[in-house]
N, C-alpha and C positions, 0 to 999 in steps of 0.2 A: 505130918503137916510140914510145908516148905515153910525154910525159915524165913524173917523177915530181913533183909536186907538194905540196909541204908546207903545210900551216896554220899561218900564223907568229904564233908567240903565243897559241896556239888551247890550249886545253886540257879533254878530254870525259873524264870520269868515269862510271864504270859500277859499279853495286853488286851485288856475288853474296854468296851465303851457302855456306859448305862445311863439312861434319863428317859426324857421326856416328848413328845413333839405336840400338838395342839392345833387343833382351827377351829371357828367360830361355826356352829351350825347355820345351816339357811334357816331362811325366813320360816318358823313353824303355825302352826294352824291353834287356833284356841282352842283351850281343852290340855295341848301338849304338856309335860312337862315343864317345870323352871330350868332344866337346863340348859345350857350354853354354849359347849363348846364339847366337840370328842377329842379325844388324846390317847394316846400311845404310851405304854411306859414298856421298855425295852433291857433285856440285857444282850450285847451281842460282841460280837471280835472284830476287830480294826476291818475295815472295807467289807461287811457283816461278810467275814471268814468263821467255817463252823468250825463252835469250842466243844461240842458235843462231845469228842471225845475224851476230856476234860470234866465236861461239865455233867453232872448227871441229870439235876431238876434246878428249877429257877423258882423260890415261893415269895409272891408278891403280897404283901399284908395292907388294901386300900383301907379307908376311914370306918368305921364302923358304921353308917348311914346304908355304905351297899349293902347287896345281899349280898352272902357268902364274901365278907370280903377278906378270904385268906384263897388266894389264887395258887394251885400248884401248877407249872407250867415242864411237862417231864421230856419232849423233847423240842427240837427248833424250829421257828424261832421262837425265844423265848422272852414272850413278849403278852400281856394283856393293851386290848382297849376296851373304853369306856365313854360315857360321857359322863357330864356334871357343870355346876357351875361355881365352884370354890377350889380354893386350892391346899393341899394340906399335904404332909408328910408321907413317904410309902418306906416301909421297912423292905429291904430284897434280902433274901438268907438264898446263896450259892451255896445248893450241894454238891461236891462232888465226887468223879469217880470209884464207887469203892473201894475198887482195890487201890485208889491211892493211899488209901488210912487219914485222909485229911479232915480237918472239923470243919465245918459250913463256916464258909464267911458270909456276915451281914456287913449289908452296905444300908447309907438312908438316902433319900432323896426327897425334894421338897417338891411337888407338882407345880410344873408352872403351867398359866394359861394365857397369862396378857404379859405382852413384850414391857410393860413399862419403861418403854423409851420409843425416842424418833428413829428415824433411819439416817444414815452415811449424813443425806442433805439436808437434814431436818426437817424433813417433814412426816406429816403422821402415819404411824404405821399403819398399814393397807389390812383392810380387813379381812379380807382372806389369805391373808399372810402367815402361812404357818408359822408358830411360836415353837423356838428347840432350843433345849436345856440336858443339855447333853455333859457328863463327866467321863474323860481319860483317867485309866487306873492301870496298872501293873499287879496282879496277883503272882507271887514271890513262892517256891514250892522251895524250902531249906531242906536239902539231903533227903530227897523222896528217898521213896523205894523201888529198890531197884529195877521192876514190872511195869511202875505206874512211870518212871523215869523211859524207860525205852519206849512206850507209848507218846511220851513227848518230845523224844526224838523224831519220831518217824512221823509226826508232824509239825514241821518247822516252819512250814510258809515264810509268813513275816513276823514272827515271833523272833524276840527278842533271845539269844544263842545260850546259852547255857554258859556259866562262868565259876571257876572256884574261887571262893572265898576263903583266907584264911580264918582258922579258928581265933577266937579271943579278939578280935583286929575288928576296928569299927572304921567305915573305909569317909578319909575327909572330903573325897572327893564326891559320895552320895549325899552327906553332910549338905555343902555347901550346894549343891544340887537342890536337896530338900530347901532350905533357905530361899534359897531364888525363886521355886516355884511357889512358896508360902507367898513371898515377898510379891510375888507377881499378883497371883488373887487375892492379896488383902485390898493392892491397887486395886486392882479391877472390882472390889466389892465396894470401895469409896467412889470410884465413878461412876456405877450405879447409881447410891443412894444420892449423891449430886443431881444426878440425872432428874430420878422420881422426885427428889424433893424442889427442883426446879419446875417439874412436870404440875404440880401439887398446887405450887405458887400460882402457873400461868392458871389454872382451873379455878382457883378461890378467886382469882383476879374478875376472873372472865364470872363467873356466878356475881361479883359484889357488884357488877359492870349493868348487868341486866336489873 
């Protein structure tokens, strides 16, 4: 058996994109189903560049309401759609490559389907306006092995380059990095809820009005 091999100090980054996208069904016929709107839930790489070789399966776990709702999706893209009309949590567990020796990363994500908000000029969002809820991530491979490492060489596209890290050293500048992007979507989650809760007002207003 060939031995295992480590990269020491070695550290590859890989960038993927995961969420959501949504539109409102046409007009359906009586009889139809209560649902609403179809949607997309995705995992895929920056400008949808394929991770396949990276990535081995993608397993989507929807609400318990679908059928079968533990989606395994084994190669690209790796993506289910659906319809429905609520929106709730999706568990994604990334398998990959085996010969990396790596354990599944899970990610969550919350399904979106209604923009809850105006647009640019405030006005209301257009109904056939695709709703996208989409997350940037960086999956971090520390001191692969040495097999699955050359693999991620030899595809480099726009993947972020391979960099050594020193051992014991915790770098200030991913630190303050991390910070800034926390700091950024805390903002951006209070001007949301600003948003719907202003959204909320004009609606009660408009209901006490009639």
């Amino acid at each position: 058996m060939a031995s295992i091999k480590r990269m020491k100090g070695i550290a590859v980054s890989r960038p993927i994109v995961y969420g959501n996208s949504a539109t409102p069904l046409q007009a359906k016929k009586v009889g139809d189903s209560d649902h609403t709107h179809r949607w997309t839930i995705s995992v895929r790489g920056i400008n949808n560049e394929d991770i396949s070789y990276f990535v081995r399966k993608v397993a989507f776990k929807l609400h318990d309401t679908y059928e079968n709702p533990n989606r395994v999706i084994e190669k690209p893209p790796f993506e289910v759609s659906e319809t429905g009309w609520g929106e709730f949590d999706i568990i994604i567990k990334i398998h990959f490559n085996p010969i990396s020796g790596e354990k599944p990363l899970t990610l969550y994500h919350h399904l979106r389907l209604h923009p809850y908000e105006e647009d640019t000029l405030a006005n209301p969002w257009p109904k056939q306006k695709p709703v996208t809820s989409y997350s940037y991530d960086e999956i971090v491979f520390n001191e692969p092995i040495d097999i699955f490492y050359n693999i991620l060489q030899e595809n480099t596209t726009s993947s972020i380059p391979p960099k050594r890290t020193p051992h014991h050293q915790f770098s200030l500048q991913a630190e303050q990095e991390e910070v800034e992007r926390l700091e950024k979507a805390i903002r951006s989650t209070a001007q949301e809820i600003t948003r719907h809760r202003e959204r909320c007002r004009r609606l009660e207003s408009d209901i006490a009005a009639k």
